[in-house]
C-alpha positions as CSV (number, residue, x, y, z in Angstrom):
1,X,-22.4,11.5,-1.7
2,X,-20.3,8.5,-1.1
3,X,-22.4,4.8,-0.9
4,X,-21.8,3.5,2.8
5,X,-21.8,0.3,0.8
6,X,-18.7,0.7,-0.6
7,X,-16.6,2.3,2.6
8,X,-14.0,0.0,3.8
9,X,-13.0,0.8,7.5
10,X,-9.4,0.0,8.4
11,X,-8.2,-0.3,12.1
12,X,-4.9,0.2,11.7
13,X,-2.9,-0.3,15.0
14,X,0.0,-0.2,16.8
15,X,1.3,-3.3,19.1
16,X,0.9,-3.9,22.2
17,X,3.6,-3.3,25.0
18,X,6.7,-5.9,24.7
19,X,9.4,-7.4,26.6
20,X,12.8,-5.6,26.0
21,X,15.5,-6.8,28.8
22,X,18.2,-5.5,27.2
23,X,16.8,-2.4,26.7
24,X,18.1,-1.7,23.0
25,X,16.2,-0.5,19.8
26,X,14.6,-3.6,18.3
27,X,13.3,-3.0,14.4
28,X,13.1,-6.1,12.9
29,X,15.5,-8.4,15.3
30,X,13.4,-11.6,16.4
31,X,11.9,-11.8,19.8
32,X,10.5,-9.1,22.1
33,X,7.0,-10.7,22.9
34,X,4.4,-9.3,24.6
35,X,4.8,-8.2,28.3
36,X,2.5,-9.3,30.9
37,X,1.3,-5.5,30.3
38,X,1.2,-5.5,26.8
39,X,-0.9,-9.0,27.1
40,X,-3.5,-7.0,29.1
41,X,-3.5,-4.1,26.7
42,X,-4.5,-6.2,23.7
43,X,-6.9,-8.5,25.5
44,X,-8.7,-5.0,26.1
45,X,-7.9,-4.3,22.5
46,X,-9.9,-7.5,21.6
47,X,-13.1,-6.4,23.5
48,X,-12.9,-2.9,22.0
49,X,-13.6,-4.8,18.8
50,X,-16.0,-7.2,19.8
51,X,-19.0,-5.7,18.2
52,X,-17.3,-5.0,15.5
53,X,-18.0,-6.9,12.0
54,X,-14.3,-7.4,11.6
55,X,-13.9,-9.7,8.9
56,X,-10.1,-10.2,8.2
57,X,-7.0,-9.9,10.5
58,X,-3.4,-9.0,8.9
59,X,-0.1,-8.2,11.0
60,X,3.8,-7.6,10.7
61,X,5.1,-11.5,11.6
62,X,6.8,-10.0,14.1
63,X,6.1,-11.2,17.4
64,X,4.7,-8.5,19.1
65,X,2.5,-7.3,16.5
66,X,1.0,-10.8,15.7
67,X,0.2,-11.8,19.2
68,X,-1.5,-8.5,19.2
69,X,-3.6,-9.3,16.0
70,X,-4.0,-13.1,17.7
71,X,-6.0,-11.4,20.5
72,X,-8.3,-9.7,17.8
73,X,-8.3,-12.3,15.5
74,X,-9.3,-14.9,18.6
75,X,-12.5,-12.5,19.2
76,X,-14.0,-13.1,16.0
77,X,-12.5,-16.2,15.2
78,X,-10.1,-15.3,12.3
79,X,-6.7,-16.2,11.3
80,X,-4.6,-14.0,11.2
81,X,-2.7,-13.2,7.8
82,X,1.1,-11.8,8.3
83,X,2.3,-9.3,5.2
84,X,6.1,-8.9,5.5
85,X,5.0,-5.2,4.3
86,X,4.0,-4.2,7.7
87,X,7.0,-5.0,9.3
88,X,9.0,-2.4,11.1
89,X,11.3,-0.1,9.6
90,X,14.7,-1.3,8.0
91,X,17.5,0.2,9.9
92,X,21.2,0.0,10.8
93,X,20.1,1.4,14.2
94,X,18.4,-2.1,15.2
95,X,20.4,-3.4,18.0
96,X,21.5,0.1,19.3
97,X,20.7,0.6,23.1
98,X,18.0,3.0,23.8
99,X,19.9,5.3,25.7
100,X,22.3,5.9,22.3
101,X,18.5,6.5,20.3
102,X,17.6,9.0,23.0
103,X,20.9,10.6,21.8
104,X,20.5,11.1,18.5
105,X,16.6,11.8,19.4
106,X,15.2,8.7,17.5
107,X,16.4,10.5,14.2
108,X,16.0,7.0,12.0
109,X,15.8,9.1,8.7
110,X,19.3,10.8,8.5
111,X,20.8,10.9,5.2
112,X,24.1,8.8,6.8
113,X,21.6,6.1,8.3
114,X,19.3,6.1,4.8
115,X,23.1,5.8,2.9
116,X,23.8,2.2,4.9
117,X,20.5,0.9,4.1
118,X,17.9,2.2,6.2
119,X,15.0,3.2,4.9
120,X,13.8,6.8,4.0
121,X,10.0,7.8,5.4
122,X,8.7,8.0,2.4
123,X,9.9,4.4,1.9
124,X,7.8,2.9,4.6
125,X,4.9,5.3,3.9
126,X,5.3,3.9,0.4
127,X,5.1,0.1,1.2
128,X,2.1,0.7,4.1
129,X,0.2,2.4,1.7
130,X,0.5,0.0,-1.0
131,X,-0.3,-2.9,1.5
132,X,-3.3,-1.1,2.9
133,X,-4.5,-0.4,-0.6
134,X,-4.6,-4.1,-1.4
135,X,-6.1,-5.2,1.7
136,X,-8.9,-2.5,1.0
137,X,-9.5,-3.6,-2.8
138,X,-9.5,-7.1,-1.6
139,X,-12.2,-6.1,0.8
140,X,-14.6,-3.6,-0.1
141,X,-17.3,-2.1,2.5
142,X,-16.0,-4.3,4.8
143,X,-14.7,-4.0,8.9
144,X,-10.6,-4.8,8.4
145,X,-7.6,-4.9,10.9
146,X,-4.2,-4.0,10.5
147,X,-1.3,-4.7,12.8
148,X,2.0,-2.9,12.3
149,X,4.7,-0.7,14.3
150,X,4.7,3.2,15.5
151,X,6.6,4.8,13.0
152,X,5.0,2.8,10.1
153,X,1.4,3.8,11.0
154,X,2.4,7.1,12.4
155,X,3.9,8.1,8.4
156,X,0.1,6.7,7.4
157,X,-1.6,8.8,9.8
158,X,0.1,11.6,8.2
159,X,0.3,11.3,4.9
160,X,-3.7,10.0,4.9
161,X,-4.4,13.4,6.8
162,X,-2.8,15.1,4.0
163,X,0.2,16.6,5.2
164,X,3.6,16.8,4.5
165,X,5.8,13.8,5.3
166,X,9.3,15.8,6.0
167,X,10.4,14.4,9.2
168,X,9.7,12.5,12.6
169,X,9.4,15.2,14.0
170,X,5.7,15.7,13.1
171,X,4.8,12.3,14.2
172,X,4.0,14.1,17.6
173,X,1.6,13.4,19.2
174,X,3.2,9.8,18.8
175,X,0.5,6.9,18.3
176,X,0.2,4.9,22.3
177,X,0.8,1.1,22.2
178,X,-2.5,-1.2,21.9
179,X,-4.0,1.8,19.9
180,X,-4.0,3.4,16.4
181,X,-6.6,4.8,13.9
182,X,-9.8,4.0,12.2
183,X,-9.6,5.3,8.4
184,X,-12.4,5.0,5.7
185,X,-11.6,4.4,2.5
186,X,-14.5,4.7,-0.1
187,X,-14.3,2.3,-3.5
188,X,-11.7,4.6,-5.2
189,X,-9.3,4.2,-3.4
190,X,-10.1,7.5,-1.6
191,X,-9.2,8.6,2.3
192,X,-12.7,9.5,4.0
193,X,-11.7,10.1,7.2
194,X,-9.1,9.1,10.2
195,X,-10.0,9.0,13.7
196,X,-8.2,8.1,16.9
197,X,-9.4,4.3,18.0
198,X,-10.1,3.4,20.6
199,X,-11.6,7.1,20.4
């Protein structure tokens, strides 16, 4: 029987919804704030957590995922801490327009992409999970958030679920904007549960 004690609960989310005038894949370029939507969907996002004991706050430093943790943070009157680990995946797609991603069906992880520097899924899983890890050792039994980007928590949800992390293809359904998962993680280390949040 696992001490409630020792649980650490991590909401890890997804950003809001973001300005994109251009209409091109993004990844890691600079920019793309938060919509007038997407400002609305994290302000909710805020409230959801208000009676939670949240005690820390980390994001990507990319703008959309850190005005997203702002609006949490704001609620319980935390800073919020960036980790360069939660950034969004490295890719020479970035840049591409949307309509050529809908093309190739979003397929990030092909050996020719991987071969000019992109990362593979495992990659990012690899990085999230060791970022998560920290977080949770750094914060045992405690309420924390964690800010990132769709695929990134999509290859956590996964993985933590204990399945097979072969391609995008099983990221389906895909994780909403301004949502994500709660996961419990007792003192070893070990995956308890993950739940849709808000549920």
């Amino acid at each position: 029987m696992t001490d409630s004690s020792s649980v650490t609960t991590i909401y890890l989310l997804r950003h809001g919804d973001y300005e994109n005038p251009l209409n091109i894949f993004h990844g890691r370029l600079p920019g793309f704030p938060l919509s007038t939507e997407g400002l609305r969907q994290v302000k909710q996002l805020g409230q959801y957590t208000a009676h939670l004991p949240i005690t820390a706050v980390y994001a990507s430093p990319l703008t959309r995922t850190f005005q997203t943790a702002q609006a949490i943070a704001d609620v319980h009157h935390l800073t919020v801490q960036t980790d360069d680990r939660l950034m969004d995946l490295v890719t020479p797609l970035q840049g591409k327009p949307i309509a050529y991603m809908e093309s190739i069906n979003w397929s990030f992880y092909r050996h020719e992409f991987i071969k000019q520097g992109g990362e593979s899924l495992s990659t990012v899983f690899r990085r999230m999970d060791t970022c998560i890890r920290e977080k949770v050792a750094k914060h045992p039994g405690q309420h924390i958030v964690v800010v990132s980007h769709g695929d990134c928590v999509m290859a956590v949800k996964i993985k933590y679920l204990g399945l097979p992390l072969r391609s995008r293809k099983l990221m389906y359904p895909y994780v909403p904007v301004a949502s994500g998962y709660i996961i419990r993680m007792d003192g070893k280390e070990i995956v308890l549960s993950v739940a849709d949040f808000p549920s």
